[in-house]
C-alpha positions in Angstrom: 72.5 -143.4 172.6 74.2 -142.0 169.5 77.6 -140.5 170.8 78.9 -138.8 167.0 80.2 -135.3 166.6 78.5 -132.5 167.8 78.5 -130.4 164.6 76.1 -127.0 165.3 73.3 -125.8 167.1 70.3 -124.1 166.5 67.3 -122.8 167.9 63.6 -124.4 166.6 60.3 -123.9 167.7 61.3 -123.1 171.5 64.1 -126.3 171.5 67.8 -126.9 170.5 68.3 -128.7 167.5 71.9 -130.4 167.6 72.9 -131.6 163.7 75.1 -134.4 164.1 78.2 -135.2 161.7 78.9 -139.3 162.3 82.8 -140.4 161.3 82.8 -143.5 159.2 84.8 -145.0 162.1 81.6 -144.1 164.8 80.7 -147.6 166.1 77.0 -146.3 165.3 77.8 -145.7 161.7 75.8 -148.6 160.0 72.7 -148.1 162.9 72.5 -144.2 161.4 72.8 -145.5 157.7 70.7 -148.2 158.1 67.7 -145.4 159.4 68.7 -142.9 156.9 68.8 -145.5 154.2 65.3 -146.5 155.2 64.0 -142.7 155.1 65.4 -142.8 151.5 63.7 -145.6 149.9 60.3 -144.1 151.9 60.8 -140.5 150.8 62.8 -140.7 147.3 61.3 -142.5 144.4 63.2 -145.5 143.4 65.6 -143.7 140.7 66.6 -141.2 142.8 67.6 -142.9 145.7 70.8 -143.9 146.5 69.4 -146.3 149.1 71.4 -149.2 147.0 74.4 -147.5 147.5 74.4 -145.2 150.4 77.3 -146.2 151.7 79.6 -146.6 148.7 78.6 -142.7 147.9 80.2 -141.6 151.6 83.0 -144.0 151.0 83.9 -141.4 148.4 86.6 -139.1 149.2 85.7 -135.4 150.1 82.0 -136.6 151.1 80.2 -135.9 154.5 76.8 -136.6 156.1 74.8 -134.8 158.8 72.0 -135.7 160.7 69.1 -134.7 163.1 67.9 -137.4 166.0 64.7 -136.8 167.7 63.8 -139.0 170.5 65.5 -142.3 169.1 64.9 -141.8 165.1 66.9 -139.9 162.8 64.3 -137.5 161.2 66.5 -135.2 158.4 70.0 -135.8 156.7 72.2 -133.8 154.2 74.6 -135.1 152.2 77.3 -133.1 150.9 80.8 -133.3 148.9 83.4 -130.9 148.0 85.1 -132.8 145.0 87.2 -129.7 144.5 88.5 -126.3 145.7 86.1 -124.6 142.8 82.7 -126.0 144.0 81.0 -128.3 146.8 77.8 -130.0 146.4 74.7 -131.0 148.3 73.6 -133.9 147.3 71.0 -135.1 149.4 68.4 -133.3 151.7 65.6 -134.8 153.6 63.1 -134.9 156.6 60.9 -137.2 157.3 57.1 -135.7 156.8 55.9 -135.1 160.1 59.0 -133.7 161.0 58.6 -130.9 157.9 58.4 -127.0 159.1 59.6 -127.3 162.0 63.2 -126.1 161.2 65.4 -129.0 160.7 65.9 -128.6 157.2 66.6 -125.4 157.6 69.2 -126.8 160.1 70.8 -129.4 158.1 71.5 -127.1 155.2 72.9 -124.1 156.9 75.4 -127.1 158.8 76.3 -128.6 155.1 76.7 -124.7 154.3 79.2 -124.3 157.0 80.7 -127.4 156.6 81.3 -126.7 153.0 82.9 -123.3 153.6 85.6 -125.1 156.1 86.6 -126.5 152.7 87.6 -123.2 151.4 85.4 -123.8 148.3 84.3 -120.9 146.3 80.5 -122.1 145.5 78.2 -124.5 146.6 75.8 -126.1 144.0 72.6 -127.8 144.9 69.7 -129.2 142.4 66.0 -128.7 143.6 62.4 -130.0 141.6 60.7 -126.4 140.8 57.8 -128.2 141.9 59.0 -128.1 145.7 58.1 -125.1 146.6 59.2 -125.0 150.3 62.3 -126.2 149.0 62.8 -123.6 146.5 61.7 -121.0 149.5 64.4 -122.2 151.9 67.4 -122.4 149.5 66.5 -118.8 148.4 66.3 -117.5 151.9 70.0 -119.0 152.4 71.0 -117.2 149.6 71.0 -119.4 147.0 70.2 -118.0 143.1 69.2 -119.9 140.4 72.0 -121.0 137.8 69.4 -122.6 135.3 66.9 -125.0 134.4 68.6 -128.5 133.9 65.8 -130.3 131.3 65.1 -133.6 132.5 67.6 -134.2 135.3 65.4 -136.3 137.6 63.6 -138.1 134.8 62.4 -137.0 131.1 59.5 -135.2 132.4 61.0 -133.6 135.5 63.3 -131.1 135.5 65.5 -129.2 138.5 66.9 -126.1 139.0 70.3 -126.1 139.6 71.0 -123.8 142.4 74.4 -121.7 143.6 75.5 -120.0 146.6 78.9 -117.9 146.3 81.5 -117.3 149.4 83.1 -114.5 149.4 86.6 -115.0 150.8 89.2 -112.3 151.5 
């Protein structure tokens, strides 16, 4: 059994869904990289996943990861930095297909939200394929606005929308 931090609960279809945040120093570490690295080379196409170097991005300072387990698999993750006191980022988001509208996305992104306004940053930035509608839907609903359309960012025909959401602190 996987034994990391208990980082949030929510509510989902009628069950609890615990997102987990896993310190680099977990003894279950590499088993939880090694399934979330095998998610990304199955869900991401081959230049935009970081499956090659998964762990040297969380080796980076001011990066985190977050994770859903369902009955022995890891089925989402978010990735997320905070490189500064301006803005944080979210880097990575997925869930495995069957595991799609059912709430953990939602989840992992409202925990990479919250664990991105511990930071004390003033924005959170995110970049999303205009083409992924349900994505688009759910960023929106958290109360993310578009910032613009980035020409070409995943590849020379596919563009993103690059994505804010301001905190207002007092």
């Amino acid at each position: 059994m996987i034994t990391p931090k208990r980082h949030r609960q929510k509510e989902t279809m009628g069950t609890a869904v615990v997102v987990l945040k896993i310190p680099r120093n977990s003894p279950h570490f590499a088993t939880v990289v090694g399934e979330i690295v095998r998610m990304e080379k199955k869900i991401f196409p081959k230049h935009e996943s970081l499956a090659r170097s998964f762990d040297e991005e969380l080796k980076k300072k001011n990066s985190g990861l977050l994770y859903i387990h369902v009955n022995g698999e890891v089925v989402g993750y978010a990735m997320y930095s905070w490189p500064s006191s301006l803005c944080a980022y979210i880097t990575k988001l997925a869930v495995k297909e069957n595991f799609r509208k059912q709430g953990y996305g939602e989840a992992l992104v409202k925990a990479a939200i919250e664990e991105c306004r511990t930071k004390k940053v003033g924005r959170i930035a995110l970049h999303v394929d205009p083409t992924r509608t349900a994505a688009m839907n759910l960023y929106k609903k958290l109360g993310f606005q578009i910032d613009e359309l980035v020409q070409g960012y995943y590849s020379l025909d596919r563009n993103a929308y690059r994505m804010y959401l301001d905190f207002g602190f007092d």
